[in-house]
C-alpha positions in Angstrom: 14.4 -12.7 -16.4 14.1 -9.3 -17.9 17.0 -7.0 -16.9 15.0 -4.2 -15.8 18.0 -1.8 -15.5 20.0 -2.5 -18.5 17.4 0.5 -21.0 16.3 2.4 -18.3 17.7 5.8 -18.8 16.5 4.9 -22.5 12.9 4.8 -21.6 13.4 7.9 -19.7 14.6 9.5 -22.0 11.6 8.4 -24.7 9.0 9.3 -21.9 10.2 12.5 -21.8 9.9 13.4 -25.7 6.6 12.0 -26.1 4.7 15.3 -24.8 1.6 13.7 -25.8 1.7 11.2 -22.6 3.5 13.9 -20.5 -0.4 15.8 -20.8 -2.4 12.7 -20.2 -0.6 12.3 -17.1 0.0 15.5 -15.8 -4.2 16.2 -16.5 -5.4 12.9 -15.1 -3.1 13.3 -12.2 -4.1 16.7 -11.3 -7.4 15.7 -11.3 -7.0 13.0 -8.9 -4.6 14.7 -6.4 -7.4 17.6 -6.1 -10.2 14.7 -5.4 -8.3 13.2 -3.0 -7.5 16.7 -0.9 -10.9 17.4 -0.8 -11.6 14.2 1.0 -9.7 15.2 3.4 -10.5 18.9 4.6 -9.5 18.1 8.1 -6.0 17.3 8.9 -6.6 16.2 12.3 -8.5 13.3 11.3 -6.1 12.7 8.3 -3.8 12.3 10.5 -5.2 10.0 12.8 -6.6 7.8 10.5 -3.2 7.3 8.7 -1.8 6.1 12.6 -4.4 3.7 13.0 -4.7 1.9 9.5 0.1 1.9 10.1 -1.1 0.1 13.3 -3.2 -2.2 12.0 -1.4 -3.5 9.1 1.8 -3.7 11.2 0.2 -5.6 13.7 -0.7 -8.3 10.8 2.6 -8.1 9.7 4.0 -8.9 12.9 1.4 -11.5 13.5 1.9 -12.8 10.1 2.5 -16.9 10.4 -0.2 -16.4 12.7 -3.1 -15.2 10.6 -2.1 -17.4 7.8 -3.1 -20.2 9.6 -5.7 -18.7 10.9 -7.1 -17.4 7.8 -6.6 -20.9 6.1 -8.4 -22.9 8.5 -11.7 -20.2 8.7 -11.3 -20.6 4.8 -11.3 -24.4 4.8 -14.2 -23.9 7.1 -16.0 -21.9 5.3 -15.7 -24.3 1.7 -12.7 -22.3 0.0 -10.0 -24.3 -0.6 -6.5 -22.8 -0.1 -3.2 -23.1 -2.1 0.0 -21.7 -1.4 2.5 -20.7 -4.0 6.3 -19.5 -3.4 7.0 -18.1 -6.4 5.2 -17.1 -9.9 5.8 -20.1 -11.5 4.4 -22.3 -9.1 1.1 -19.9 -8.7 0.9 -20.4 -12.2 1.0 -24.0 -12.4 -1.4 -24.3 -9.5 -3.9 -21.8 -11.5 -3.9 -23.9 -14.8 -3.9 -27.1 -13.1 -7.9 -25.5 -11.2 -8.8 -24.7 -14.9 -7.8 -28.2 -15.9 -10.0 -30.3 -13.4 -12.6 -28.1 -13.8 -12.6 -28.4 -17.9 -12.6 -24.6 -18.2 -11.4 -23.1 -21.2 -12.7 -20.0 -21.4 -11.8 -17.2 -18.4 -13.2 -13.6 -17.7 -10.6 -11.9 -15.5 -10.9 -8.8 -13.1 -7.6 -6.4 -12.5 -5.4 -7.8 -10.5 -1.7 -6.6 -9.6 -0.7 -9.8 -8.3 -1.8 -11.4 -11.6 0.3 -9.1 -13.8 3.1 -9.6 -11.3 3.3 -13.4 -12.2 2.6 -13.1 -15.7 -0.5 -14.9 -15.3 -2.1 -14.6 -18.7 0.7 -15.1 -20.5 0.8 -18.4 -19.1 -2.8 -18.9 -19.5 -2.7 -17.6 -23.0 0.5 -20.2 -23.8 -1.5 -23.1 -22.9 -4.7 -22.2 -24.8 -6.8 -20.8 -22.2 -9.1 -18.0 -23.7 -8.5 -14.7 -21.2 -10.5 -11.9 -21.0 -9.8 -8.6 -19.1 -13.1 -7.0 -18.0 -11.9 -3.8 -16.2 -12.7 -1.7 -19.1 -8.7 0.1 -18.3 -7.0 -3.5 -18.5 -9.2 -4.4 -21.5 -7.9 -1.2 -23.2 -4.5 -2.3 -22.6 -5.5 -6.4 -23.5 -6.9 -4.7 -27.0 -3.5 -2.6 -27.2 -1.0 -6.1 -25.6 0.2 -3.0 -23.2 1.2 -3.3 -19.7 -0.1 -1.1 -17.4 1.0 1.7 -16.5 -0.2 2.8 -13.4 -1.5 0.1 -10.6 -5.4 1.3 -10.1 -5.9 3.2 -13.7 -4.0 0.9 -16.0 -4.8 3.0 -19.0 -4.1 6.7 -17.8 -1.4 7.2 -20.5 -4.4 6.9 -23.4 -5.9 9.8 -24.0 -9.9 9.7 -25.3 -9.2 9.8 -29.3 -6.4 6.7 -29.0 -9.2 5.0 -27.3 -11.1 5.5 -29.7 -9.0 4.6 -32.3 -7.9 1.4 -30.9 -11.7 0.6 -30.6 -12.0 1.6 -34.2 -9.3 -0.6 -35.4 -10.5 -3.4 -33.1 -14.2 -3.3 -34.0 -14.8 -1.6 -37.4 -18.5 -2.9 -37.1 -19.1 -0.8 -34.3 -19.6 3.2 -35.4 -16.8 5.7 -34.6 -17.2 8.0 -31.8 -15.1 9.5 -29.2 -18.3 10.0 -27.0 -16.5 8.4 -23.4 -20.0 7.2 -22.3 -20.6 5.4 -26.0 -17.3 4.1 -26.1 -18.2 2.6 -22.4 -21.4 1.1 -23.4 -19.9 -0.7 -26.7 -17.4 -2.2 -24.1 -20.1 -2.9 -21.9 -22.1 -4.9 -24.6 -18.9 -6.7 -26.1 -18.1 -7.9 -22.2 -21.8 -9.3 -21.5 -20.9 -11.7 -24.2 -17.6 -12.9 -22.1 -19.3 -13.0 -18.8 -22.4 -15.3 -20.1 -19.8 -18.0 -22.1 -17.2 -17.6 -19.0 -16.3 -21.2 -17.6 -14.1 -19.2 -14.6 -13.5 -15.6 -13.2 -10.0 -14.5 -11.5 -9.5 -11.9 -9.2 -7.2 -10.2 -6.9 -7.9 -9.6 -3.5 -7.3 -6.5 -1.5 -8.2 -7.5 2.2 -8.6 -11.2 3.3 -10.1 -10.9 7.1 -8.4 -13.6 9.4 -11.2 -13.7 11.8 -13.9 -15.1 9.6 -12.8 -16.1 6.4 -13.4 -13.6 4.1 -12.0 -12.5 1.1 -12.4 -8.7 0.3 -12.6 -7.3 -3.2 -12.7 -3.3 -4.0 -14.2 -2.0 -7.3 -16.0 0.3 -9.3 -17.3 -0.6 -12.4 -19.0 -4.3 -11.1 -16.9 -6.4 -13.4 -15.6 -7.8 -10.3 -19.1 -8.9 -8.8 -19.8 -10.5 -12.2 -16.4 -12.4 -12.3 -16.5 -14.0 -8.9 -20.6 -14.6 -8.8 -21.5 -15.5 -12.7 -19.2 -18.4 -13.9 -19.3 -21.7 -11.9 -15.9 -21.5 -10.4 -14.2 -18.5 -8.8 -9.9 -18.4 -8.3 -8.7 -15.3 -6.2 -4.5 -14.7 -6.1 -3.1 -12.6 -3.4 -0.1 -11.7 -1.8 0.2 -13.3 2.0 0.5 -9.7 3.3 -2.7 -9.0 2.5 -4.1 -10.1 5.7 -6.1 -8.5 8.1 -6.9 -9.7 12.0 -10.3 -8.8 12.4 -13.4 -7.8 10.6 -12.9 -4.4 12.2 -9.9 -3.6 10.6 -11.4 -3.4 7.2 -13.5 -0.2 7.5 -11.1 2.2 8.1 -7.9 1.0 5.8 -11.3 0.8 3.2 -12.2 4.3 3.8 -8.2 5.4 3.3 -7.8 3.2 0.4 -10.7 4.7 -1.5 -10.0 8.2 -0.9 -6.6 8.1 -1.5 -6.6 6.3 -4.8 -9.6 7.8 -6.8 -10.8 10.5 -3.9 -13.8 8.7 -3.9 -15.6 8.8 0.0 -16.5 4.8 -1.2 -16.1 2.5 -4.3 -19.0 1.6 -6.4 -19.1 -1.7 -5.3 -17.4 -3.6 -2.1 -17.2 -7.3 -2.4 -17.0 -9.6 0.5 -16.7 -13.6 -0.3 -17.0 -16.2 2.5 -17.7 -19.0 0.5 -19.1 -21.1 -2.4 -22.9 -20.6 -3.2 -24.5 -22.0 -1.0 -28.1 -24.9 -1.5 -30.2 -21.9 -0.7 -28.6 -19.3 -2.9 -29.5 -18.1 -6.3 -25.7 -17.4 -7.4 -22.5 -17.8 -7.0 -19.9 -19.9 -7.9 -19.3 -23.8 -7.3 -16.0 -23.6 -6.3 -14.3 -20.8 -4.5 -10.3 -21.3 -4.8 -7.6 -19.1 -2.9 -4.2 -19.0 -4.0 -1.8 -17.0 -1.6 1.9 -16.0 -3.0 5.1 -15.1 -1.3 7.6 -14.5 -4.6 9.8 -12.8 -2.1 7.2 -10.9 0.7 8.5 -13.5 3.2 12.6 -12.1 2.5 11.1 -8.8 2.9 9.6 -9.5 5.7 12.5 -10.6 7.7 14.1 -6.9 6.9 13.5 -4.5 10.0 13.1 -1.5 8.5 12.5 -2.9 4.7 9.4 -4.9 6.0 7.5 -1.5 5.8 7.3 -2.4 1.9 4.8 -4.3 3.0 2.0 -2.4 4.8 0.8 -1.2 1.5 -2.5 -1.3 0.7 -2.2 -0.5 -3.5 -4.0 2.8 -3.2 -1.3 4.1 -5.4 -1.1 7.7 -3.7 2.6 7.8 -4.0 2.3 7.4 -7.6 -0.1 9.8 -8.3 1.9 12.4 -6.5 5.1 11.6 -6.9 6.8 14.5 -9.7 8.8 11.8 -11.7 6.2 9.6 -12.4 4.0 12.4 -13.5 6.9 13.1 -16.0 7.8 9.4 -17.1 4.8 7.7 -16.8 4.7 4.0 -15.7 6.1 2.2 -18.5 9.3 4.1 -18.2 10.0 1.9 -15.1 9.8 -1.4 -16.8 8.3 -3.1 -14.2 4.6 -4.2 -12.8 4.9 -2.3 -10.0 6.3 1.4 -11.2 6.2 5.3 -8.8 8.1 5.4 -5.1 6.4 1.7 -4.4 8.0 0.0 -7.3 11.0 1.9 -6.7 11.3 0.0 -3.0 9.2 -3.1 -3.9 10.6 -4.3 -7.5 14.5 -4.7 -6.4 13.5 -6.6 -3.4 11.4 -8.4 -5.3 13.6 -8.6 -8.6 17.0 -8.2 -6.5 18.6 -5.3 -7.0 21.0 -6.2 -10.4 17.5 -6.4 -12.3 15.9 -3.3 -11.1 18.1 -1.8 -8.3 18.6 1.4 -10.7 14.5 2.6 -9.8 15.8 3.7 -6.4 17.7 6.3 -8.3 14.7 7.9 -10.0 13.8 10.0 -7.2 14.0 13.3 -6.0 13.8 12.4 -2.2 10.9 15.2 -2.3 9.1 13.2 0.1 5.5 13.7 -1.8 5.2 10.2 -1.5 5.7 9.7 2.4 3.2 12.4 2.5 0.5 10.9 1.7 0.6 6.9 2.3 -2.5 6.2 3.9 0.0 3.7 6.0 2.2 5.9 6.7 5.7 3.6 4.7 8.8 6.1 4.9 9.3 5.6 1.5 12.0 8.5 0.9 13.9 6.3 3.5 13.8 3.1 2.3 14.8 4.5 -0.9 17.8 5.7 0.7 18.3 2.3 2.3 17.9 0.7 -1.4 20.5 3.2 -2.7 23.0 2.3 -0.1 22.4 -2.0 -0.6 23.7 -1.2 -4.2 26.7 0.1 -3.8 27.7 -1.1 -0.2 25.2 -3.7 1.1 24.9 -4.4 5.2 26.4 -7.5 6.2 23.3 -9.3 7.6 21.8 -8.0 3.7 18.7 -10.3 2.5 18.1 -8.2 -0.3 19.4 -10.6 -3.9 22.1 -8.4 -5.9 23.3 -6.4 -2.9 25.8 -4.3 -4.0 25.9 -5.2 -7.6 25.8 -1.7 -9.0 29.1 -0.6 -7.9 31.0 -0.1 -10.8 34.9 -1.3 -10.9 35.6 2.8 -12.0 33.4 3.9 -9.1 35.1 2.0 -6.5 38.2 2.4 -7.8 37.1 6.8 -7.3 36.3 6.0 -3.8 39.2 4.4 -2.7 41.4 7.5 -4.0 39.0 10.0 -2.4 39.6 8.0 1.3 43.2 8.0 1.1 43.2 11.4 0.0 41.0 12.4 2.7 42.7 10.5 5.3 46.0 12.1 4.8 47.2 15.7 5.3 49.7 15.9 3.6 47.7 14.3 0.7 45.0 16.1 1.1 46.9 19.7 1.2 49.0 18.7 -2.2 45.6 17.5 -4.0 43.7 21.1 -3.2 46.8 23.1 -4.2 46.9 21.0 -7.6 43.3 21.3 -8.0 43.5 25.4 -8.1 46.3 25.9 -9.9 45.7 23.0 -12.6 41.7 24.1 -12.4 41.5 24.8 -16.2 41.4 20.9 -16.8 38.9 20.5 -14.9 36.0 18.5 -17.5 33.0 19.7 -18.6 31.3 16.6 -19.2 31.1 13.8 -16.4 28.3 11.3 -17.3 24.8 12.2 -16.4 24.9 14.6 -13.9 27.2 17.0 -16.7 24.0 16.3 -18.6 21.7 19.2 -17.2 24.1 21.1 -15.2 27.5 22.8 -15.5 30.5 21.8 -13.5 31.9 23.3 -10.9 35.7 24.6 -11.4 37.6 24.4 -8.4 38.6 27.8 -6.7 42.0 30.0 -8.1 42.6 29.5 -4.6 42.5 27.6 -1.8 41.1 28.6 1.6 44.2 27.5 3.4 46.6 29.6 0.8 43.8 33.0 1.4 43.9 32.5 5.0 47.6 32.5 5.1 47.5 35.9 2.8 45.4 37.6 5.1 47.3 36.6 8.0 50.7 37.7 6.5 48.8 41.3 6.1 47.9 41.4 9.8 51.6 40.8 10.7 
């Protein structure tokens, strides 16, 4: 497992010299925070509509086990067969093992979180599968073997001339040009070529509808429709939290899920599968197969206040507003999931001695909270994270509770409470600290970093109160 925390104040630290990326961002971002206010000129409804899509995606929280089951037999019903994975590995395996039966070697893929939380073509790519990213961001990055670096525009950190570069370097048959719309059709042209030869299309899901059976995919650029209608058989891979009750409840997280991650009133393209093609039909895939994955949402889930993790919806709001990801970037974070959401998600999903140390990349601005379209309290659940590291609850589900307090930091606290606890301790320990105050360090790890320490007063308020006393006598 990668140790998420071990370089992370080292990729900070490169994030913040490469004022090349710090632009992108801070351009791209800008951009989209302004779209996405002008969605919303009226605050009243804003507000409303955040309350009802937190109600409805708390209410299929707390009815979880129930719309599972629910969901699985309507899918059964409807000719989609179900799998269920606990962890990453096992999601894997089940993947590979579909392509096996169905002899299908060569795979056209849409983005998918989930996917890139599991490692899934690296798996794919181990075995010999042939795996093709066809959102032109994650195709970018597949061209580059980058991560992504933000959860809905994978490639925000390239700017239009590495693009075209990396396109450059990639196809030297096709002419140079940093024309976006060129560089889009080339793209275009080199992915009709994938889609006609693909033996299998993957995709995430962002809604899967209890009620009838129906899986729910959001895009732009119709990649997606293509993946899950052109090759013969179709494999979605979900989270389990990404069920809804009813049909109803779709339209209005939709609307809040499209405004707040591109400030776009609707995607391009909405995709609703109920099943395989059917006699009657023109296209559509053979086989339609869901795989759902806990990797740690049902731990979370048992968390009373943690379990807000998981009414998000992926619009990646947070991100886009929150001031130290603007700075960093994604791939500063070291994880699939970076901004305020990976900073609660990742050590509960990770445990907290792998990436714990993302809780402390905040500013507690509350940005974030501000503008979750399901209303998650993320500058408090932060704070809870913080607190699990250094002095985890009792009852604690969260892996690595605790595991960041150091030996030197305990060892500070435990002189501070008898200090504190004692008068007579305390009173010797401020008179020592005024008159001895010209020891006091100027560096003290990072927080000296930025800032200059403060020296204790000449004086302590006890000894001036007693001065100014004596001079009343």
């Amino acid at each position: 497992m990668v140790e998420v925390n071990l370089d992370f104040a080292g990729r900070i630290n490169k994030a913040l010299a490469d004022q090349q990326i710090r632009t992108n961002f801070r351009k791209a971002l800008d951009g989209v925070m302004a779209k996405r206010a002008g969605q919303f000129p009226n605050q009243d409804e804003l507000s409303a509509l955040r309350t009802l899509d937190k109600t409805i995606r708390e209410n299929a929280l707390n009815k979880l086990p129930e719309l599972l089951q629910k969901l699985e037999a309507k899918l059964i019903e409807n000719g989609i067969k179900v799998h269920w994975a606990y962890d990453a590995k096992e999601a894997n395996e089940i993947i590979s093992g579909i392509l096996e039966l169905n002899n299908a070697s060569k795979i056209v893929k849409v983005k998918s979180m989930v996917s890139e939380e599991i490692e899934l073509n690296q798996h794919l790519a181990a075995k010999g599968y042939e795996v093709i990213e066809t959102d032109l961001g994650e195709y970018i990055l597949q061209l580059a073997d980058e991560a992504p670096s933000h959860i809905v525009a994978p490639a925000i950190h390239k700017s239009r001339k590495d693009i075209a570069k990396l396109f450059a370097e990639k196809f030297p048959e096709i002419p140079y040009t940093e024309d976006v719309n060129q560089m889009t059709g080339n793209a275009r042209n080199i992915m009709r070529d994938f889609f006609s030869r693909a033996d299998a299309g993957i995709s995430g899901v962002n809604f899967m509808i209890a009620e009838t059976g129906t899986l729910c995919l959001v895009e732009n650029e119709g990649n997606g429709r293509l993946c899950t209608t052109s090759p013969p058989l179709h494999i979605a891979i979900t989270g389990i939290e990404k069920v809804v009750e009813n049909l109803t409840d779709v339209p209005p997280l939709l609307s809040m899920l499209t405004r707040s991650a591109t400030g776009q009133p609707i995607t391009t393209y909405f995709n609703m599968i109920s099943s395989p093609r059917k006699s009657h039909e023109l296209d559509g895939p053979d086989e339609v197969h869901l795989v759902l994955l806990d990797n740690a949402r049902s731990k979370i889930r048992k968390e009373a206040e943690l379990d807000a993790t998981l009414r998000c919806i992926r619009c990646g709001a947070c991100i886009n507003h929150c001031p130290v990801y603007v700075r960093l970037g994604g791939h500063a974070y070291g994880t699939v999931y970076p901004g305020p959401i990976g900073s609660v998600l990742e050590p509960q999903r990770l445990g907290i001695q792998v990436a714990g140390k993302l809780a402390e990349a905040c500013t507690l601005c509350g940005a974030c909270a501000e503008v979750c379209p399901v209303q998650i309290p993320l500058p408090k659940l932060i704070n809870r994270l913080r607190l699990e590291a250094n002095e985890p609850a009792a009852t604690s589900n969260i892996p690595g509770h605790g595991s960041l307090k150091t030996k030197k930091e305990q060892l500070a606290w435990k002189v501070w409470g008898v200090i504190y606890s004692s008068p007579k301790l305390y009173k010797i320990f401020i008179t020592l600290a005024a008159k001895m105050r010209f020891l006091t360090p100027t560096k003290l790890g990072g927080w000296s970093k930025y800032r200059k320490l403060p020296q204790p007063a000449s004086h302590t308020l006890h000894s001036k109160l007693k001065k100014q006393l004596k001079n009343y006598e």
